[in-house]
Residue frames as a rotation matrix with the C-alpha (Angstrom) as fourth column:
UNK 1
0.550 -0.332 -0.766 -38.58
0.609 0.787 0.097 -11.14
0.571 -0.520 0.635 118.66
UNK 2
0.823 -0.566 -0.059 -36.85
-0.235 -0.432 0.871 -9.48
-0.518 -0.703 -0.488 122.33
UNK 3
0.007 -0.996 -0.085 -33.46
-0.864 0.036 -0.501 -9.81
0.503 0.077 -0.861 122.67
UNK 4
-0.357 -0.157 0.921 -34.06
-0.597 0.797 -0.096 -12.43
-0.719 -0.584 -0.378 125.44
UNK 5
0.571 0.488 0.660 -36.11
-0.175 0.858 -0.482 -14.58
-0.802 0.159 0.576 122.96
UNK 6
0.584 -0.658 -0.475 -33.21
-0.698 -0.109 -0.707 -13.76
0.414 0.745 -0.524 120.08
UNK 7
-0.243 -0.962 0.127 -30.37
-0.963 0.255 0.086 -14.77
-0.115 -0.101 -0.988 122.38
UNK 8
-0.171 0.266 0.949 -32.22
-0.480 0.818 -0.316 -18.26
-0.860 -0.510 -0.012 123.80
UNK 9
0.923 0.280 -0.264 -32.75
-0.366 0.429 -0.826 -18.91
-0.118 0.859 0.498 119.75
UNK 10
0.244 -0.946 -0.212 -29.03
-0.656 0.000 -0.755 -18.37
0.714 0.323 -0.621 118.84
UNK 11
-0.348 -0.650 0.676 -27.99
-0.924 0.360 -0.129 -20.31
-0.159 -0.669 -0.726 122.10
UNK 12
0.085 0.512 0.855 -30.24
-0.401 0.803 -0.441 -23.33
-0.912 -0.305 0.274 120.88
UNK 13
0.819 -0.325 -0.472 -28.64
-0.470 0.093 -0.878 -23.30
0.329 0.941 -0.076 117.14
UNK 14
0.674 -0.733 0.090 -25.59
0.303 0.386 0.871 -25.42
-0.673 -0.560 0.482 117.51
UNK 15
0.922 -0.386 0.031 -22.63
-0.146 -0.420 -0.896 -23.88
0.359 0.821 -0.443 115.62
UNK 16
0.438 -0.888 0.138 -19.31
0.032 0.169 0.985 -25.50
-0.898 -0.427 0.103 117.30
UNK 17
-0.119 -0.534 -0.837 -16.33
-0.678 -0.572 0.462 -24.27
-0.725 0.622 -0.294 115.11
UNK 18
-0.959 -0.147 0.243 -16.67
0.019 0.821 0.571 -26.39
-0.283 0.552 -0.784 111.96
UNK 19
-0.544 0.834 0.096 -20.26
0.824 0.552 -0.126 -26.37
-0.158 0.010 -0.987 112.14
UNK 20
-0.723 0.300 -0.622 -21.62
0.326 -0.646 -0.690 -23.46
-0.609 -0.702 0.370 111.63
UNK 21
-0.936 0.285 0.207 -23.71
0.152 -0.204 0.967 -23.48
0.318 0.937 0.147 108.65
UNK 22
-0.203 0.945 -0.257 -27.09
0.900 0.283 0.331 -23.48
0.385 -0.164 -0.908 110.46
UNK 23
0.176 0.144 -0.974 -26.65
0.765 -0.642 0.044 -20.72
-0.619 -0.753 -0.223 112.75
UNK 24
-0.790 -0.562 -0.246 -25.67
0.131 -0.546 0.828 -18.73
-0.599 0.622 0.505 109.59
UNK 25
-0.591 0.790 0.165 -28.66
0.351 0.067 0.934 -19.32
0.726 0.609 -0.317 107.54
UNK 26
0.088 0.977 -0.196 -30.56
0.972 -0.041 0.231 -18.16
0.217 -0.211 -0.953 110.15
UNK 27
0.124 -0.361 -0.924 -28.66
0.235 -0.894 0.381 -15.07
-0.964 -0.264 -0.026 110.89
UNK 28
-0.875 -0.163 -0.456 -29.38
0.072 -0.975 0.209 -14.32
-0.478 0.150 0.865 107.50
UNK 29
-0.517 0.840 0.165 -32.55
0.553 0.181 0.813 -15.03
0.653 0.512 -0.558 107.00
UNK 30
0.242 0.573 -0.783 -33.55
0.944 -0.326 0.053 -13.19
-0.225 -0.751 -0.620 110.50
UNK 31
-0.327 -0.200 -0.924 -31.48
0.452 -0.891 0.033 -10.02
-0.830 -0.407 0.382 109.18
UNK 32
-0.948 -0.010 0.317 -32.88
0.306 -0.282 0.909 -10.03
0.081 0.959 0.271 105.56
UNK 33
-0.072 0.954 -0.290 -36.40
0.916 0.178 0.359 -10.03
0.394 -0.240 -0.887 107.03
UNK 34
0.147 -0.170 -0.974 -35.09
0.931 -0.309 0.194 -7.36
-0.334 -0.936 0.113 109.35
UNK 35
0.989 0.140 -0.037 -34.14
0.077 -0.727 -0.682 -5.05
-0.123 0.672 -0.730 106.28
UNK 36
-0.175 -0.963 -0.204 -30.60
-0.135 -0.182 0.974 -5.76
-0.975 0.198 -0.098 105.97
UNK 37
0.713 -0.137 -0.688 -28.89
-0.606 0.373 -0.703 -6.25
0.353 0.918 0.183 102.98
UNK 38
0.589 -0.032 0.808 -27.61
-0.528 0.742 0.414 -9.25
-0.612 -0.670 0.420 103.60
UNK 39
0.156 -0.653 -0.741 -24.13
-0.385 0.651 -0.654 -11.71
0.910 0.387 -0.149 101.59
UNK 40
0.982 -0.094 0.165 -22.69
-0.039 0.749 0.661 -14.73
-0.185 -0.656 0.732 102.90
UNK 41
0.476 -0.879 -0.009 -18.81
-0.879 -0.476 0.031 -15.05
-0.032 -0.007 -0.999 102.97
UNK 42
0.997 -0.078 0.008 -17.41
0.061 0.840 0.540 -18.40
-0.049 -0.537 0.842 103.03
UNK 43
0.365 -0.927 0.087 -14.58
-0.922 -0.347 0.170 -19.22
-0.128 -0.142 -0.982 104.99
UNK 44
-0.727 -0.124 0.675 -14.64
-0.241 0.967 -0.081 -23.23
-0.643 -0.221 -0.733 104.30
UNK 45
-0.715 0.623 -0.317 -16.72
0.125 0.561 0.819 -25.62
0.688 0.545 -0.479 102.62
UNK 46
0.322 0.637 -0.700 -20.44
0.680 0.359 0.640 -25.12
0.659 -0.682 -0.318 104.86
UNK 47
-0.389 -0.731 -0.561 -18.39
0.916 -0.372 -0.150 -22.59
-0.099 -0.572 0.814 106.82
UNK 48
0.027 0.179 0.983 -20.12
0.728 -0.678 0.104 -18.89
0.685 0.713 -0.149 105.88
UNK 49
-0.822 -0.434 -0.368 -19.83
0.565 -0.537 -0.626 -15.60
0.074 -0.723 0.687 107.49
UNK 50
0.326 0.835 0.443 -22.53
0.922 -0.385 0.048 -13.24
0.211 0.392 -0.895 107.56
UNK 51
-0.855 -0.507 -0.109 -22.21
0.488 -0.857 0.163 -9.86
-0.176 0.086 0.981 106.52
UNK 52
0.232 0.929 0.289 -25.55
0.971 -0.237 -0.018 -7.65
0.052 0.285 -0.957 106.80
UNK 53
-0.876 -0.461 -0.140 -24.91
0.476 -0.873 -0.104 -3.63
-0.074 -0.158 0.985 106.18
UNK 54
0.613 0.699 0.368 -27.55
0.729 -0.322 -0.604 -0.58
-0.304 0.638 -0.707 105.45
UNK 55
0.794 -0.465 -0.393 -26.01
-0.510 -0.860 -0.013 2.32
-0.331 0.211 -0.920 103.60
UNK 56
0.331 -0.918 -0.218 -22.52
0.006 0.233 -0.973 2.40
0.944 0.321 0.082 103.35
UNK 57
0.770 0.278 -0.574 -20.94
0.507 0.280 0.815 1.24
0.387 -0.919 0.074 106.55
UNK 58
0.388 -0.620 0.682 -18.69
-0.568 -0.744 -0.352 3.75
0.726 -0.251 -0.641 108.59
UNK 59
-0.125 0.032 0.992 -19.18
-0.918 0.375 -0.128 1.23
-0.376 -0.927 -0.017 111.61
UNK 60
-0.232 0.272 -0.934 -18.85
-0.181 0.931 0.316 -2.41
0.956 0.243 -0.166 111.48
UNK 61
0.370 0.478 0.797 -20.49
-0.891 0.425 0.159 -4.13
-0.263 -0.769 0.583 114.58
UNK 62
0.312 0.211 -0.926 -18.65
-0.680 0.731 -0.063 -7.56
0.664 0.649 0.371 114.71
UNK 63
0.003 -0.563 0.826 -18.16
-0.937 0.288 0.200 -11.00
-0.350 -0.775 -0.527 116.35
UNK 64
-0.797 -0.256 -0.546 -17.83
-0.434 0.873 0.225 -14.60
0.419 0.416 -0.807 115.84
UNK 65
0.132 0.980 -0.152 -20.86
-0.941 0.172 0.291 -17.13
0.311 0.105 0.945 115.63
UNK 66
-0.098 -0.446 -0.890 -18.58
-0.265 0.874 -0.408 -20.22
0.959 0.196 -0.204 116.44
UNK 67
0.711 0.038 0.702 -18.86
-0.688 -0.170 0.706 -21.64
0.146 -0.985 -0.094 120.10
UNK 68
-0.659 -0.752 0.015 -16.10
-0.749 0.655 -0.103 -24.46
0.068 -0.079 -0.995 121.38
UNK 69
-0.068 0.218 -0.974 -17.25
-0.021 0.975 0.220 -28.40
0.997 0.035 -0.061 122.19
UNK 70
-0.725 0.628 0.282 -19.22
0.687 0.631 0.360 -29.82
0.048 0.454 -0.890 123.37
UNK 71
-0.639 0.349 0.685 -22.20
-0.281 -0.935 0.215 -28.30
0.716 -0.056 0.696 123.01
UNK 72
-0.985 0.131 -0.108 -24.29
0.098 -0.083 -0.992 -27.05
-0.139 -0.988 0.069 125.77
UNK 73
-0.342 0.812 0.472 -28.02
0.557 -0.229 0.798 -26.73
0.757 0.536 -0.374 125.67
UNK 74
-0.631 0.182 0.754 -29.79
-0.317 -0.948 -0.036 -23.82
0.708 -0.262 0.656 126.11
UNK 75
-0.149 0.545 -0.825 -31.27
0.904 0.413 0.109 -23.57
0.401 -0.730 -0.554 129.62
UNK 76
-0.622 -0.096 0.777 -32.42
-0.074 -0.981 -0.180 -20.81
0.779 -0.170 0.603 131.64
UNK 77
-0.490 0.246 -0.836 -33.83
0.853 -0.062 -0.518 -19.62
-0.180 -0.967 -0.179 135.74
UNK 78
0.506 0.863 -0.017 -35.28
0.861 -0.503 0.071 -16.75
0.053 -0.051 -0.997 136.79
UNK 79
0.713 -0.490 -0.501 -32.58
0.019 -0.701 0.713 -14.98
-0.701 -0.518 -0.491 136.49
UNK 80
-0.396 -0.886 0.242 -29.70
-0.305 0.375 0.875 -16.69
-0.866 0.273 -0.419 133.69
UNK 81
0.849 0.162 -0.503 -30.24
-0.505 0.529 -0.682 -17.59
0.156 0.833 0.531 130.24
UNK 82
0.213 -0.685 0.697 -28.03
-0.515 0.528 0.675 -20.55
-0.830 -0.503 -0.240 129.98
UNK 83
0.845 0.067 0.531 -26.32
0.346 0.689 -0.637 -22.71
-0.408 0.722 0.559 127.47
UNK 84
-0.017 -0.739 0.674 -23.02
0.913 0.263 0.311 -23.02
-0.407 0.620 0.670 124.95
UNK 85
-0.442 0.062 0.895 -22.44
0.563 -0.757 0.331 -19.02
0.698 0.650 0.299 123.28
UNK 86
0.424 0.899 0.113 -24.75
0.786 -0.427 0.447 -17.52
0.450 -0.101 -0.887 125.75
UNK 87
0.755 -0.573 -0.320 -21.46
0.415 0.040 0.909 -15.40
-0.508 -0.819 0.268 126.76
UNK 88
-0.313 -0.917 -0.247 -19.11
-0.392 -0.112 0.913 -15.91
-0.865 0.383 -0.324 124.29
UNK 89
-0.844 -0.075 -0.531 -20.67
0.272 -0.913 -0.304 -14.58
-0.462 -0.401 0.791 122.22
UNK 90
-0.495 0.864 0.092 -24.17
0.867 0.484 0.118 -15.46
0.058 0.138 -0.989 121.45
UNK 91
0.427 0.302 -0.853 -25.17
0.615 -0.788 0.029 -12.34
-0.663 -0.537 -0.522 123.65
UNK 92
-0.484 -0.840 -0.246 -23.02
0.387 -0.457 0.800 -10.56
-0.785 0.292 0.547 121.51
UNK 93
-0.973 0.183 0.142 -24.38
0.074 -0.334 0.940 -10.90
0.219 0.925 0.311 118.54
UNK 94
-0.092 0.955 -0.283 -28.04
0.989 0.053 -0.141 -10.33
-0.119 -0.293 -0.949 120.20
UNK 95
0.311 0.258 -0.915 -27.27
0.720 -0.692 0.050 -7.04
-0.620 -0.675 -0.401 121.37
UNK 96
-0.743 -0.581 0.331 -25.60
0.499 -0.152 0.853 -6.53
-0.445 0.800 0.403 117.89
UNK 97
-0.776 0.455 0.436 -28.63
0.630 0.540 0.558 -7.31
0.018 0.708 -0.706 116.24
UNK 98
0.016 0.763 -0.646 -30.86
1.000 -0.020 0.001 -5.53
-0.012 -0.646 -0.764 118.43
UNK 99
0.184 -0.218 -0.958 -28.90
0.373 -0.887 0.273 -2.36
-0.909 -0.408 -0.082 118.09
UNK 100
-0.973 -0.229 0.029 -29.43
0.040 -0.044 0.998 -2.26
-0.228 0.972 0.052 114.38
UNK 101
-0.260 0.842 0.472 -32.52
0.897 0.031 0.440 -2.60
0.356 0.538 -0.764 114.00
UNK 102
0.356 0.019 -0.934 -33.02
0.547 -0.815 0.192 0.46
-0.758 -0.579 -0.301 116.25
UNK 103
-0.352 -0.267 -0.897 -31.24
-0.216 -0.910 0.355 2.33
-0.911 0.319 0.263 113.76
UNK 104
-0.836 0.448 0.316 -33.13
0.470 0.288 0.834 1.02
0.283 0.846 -0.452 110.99
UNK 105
-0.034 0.948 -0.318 -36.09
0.999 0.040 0.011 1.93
0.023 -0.317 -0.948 113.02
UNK 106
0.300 -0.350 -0.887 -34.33
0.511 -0.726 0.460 5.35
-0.805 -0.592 -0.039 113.78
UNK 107
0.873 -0.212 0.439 -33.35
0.416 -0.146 -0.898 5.92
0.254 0.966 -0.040 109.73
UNK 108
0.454 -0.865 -0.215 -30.03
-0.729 -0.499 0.468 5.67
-0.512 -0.056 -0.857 110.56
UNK 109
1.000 0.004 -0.024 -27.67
-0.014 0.896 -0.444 4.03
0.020 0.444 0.896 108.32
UNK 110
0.401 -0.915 -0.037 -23.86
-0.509 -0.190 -0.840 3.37
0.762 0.356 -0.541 107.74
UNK 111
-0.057 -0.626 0.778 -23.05
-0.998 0.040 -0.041 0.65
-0.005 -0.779 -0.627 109.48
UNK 112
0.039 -0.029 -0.999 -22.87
-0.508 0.860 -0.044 -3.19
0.861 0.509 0.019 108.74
UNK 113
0.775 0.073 0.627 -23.24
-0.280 0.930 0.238 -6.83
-0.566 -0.360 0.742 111.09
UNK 114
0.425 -0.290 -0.857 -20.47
-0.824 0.268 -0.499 -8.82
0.374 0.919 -0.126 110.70
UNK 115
0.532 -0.167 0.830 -20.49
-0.710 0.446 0.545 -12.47
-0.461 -0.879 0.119 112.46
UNK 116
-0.308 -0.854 -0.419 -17.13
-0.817 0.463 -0.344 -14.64
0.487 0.236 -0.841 111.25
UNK 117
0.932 0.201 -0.302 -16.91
-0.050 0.896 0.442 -18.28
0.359 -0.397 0.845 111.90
UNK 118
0.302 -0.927 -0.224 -13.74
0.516 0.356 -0.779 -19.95
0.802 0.119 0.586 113.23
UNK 119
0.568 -0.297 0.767 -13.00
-0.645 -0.740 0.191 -17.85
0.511 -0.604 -0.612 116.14
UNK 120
0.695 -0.258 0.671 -12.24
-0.565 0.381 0.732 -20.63
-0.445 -0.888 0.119 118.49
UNK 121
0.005 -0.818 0.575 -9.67
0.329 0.544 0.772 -22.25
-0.944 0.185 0.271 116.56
UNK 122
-0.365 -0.691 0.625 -7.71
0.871 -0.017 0.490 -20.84
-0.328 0.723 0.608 113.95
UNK 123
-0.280 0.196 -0.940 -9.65
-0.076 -0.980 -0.181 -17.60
-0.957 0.021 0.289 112.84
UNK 124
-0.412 0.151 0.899 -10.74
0.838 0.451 0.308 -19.00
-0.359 0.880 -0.312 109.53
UNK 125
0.424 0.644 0.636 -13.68
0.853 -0.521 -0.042 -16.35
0.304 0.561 -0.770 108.89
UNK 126
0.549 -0.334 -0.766 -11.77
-0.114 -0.938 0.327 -13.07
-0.828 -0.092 -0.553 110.63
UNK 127
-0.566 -0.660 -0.494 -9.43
-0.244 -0.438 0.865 -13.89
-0.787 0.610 0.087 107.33
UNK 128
-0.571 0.388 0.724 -11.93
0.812 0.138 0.567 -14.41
0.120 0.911 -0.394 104.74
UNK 129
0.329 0.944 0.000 -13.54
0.935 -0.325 -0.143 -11.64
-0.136 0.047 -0.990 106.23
UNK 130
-0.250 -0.568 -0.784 -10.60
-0.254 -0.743 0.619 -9.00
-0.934 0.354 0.042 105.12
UNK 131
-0.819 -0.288 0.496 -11.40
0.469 0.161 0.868 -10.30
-0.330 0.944 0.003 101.73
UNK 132
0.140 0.979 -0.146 -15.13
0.927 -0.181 -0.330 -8.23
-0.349 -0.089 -0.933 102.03
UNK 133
-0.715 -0.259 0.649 -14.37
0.418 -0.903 0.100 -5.18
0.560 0.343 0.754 99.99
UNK 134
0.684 0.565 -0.461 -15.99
0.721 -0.430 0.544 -2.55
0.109 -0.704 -0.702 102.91
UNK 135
-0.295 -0.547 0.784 -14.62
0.328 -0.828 -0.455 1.14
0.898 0.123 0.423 103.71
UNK 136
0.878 0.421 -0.229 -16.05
0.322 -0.164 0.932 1.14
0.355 -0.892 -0.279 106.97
UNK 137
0.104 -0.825 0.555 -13.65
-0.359 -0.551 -0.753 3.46
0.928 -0.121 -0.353 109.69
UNK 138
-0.342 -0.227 0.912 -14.61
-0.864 -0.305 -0.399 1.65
0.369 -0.925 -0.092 112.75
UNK 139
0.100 0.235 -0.967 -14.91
0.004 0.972 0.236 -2.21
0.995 -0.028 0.097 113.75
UNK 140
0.078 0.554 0.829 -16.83
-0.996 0.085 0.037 -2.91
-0.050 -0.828 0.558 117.24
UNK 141
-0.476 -0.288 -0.831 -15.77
-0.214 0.954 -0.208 -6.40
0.853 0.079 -0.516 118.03
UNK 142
0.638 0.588 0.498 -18.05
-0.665 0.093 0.741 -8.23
0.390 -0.803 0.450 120.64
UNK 143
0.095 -0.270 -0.958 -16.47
0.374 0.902 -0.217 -10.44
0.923 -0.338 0.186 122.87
UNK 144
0.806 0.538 -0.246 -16.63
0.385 -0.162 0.909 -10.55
0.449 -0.827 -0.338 126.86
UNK 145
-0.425 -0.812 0.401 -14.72
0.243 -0.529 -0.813 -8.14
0.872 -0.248 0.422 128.67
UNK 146
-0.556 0.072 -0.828 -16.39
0.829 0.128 -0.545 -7.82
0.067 -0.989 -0.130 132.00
UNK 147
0.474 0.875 0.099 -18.34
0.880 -0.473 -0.036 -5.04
0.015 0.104 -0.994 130.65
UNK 148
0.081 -0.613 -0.786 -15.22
0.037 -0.786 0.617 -2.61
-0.996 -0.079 -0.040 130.14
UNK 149
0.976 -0.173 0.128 -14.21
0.184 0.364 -0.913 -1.48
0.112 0.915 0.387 127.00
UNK 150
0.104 -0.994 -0.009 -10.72
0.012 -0.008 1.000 -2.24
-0.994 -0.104 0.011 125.85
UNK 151
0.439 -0.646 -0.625 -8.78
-0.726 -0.665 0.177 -0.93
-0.530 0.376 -0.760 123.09
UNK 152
-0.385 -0.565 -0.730 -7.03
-0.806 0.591 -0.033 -4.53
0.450 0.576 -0.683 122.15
UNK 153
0.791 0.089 0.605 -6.61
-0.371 0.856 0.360 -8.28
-0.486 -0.509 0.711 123.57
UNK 154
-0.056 -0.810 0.584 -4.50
-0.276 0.575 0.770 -10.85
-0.959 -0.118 -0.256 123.49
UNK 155
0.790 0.213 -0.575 -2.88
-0.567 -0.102 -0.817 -11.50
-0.233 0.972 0.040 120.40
UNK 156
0.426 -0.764 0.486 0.32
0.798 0.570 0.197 -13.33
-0.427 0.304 0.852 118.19
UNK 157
0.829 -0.104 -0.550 3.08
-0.482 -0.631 -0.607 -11.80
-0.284 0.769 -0.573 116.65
UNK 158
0.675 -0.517 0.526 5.87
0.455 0.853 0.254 -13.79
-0.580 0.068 0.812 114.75
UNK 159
0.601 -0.709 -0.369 9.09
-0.798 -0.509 -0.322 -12.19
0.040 0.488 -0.872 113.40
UNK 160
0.625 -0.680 0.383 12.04
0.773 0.471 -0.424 -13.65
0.108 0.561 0.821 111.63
UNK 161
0.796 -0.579 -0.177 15.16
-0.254 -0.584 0.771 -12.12
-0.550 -0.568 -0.612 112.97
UNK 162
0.745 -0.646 0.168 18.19
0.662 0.747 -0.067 -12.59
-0.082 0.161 0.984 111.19
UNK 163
0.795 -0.592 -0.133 21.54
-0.418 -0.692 0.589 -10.97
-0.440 -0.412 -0.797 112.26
UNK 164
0.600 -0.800 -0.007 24.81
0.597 0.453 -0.663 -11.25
0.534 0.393 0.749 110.80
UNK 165
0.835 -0.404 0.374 28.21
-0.506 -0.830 0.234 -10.79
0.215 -0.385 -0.898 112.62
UNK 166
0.129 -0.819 -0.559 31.80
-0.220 0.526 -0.822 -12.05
0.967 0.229 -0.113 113.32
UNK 167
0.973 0.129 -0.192 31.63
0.142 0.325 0.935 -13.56
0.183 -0.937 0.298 117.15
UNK 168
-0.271 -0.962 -0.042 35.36
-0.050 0.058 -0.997 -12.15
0.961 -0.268 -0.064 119.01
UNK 169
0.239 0.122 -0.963 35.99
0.970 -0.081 0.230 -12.20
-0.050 -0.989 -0.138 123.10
UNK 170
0.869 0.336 0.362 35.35
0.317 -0.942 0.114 -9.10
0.380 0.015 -0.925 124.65
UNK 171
0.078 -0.826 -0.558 39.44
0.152 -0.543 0.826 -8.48
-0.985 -0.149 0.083 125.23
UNK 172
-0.848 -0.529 0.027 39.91
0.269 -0.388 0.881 -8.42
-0.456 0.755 0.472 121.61
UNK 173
-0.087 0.706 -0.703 36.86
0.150 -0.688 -0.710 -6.58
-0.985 -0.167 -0.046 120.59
UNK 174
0.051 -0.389 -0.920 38.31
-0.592 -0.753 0.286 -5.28
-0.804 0.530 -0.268 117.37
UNK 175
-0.730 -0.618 0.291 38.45
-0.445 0.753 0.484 -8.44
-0.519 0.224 -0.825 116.05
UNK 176
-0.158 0.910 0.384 34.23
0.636 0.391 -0.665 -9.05
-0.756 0.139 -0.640 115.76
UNK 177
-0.779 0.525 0.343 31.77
-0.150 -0.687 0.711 -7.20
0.609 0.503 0.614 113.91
UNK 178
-0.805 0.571 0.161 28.76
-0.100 0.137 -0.985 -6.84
-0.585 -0.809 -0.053 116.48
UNK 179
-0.771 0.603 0.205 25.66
0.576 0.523 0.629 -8.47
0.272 0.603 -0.750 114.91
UNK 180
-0.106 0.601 -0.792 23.72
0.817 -0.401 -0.414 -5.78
-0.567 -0.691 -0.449 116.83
């Protein structure tokens, strides 16, 4: 199977966040065939990640298999595959795929597949997938960037501050304790 005839599969699996058990079973039934070695990860009930390595991986290759609502069906011109994922990040995990097997073909190993549910809402499989006992030094995240690479993205961070101090006016200074 091309890449084009990969992606137009994956974009005709439906796998909105919650759903993704189908598009999983076939991603690993297409990479066990393919000569991974191939586990499933769940991050939910029906929920699974796929995790496909050869060797020991140095390199992880990874992205998320989830797409948002509603879904879209796959459609496509002379020019556009269309449809739900075909973007974000369907394509992704084609060109994932595609570039593994090459190095299978190439007897190259060290390096793992690793597609996470839950992206679009809440991140469900990126934390069940820290629970994957893996020594890999380098994680390749797909996701659309206009064809640049970048270094990070947008992210959360939540801290709990707590300061202690005696509140005075700034004529009698001496009087506080500065919580700073």
């Amino acid at each position: 199977m091309d890449v084009f005839e990969l992606l137009k599969r994956l974009i005709a699996t439906k796998s909105i966040t919650g759903e993704e058990g189908e598009i999983a079973g076939f991603l690993g039934d297409y990479l066990a065939t393919a000569g991974f070695q191939v586990s499933l990860h769940f991050a939910g009930e029906g929920r699974p990640n796929v995790y496909a390595w050869a060797g020991t991986p140095t390199v992880v290759m990874s992205t998320h298999s989830d797409t948002v609502a509603p879904y879209v069906e796959l459609g496509e011109d002379d020019d556009y595959i269309y449809g739900r994922g075909a973007c974000d990040a369907k394509g992704c995990i084609a060109a994932m795929i595609k570039a593994g097997e090459a190095l299978l073909e190439s007897s190259v190993s060290a390096f793992g597949l690793m597609f996470v549910v839950g992206e679009e809402a809440g991140s469900a499989g990126a934390k069940a997938a820290n629970e994957v006992p893996n020594n890999s030094r380098y994680l390749l995240n797909g996701e659309p960037t206009e064809s640049k690479m970048v270094l990070g993205s947008k992210g959360g961070l939540k801290a709990l501050v707590s300061a202690e101090g005696r509140a005075a006016h700034s004529a009698y200074p001496e009087l506080g304790e500065s919580a700073i």
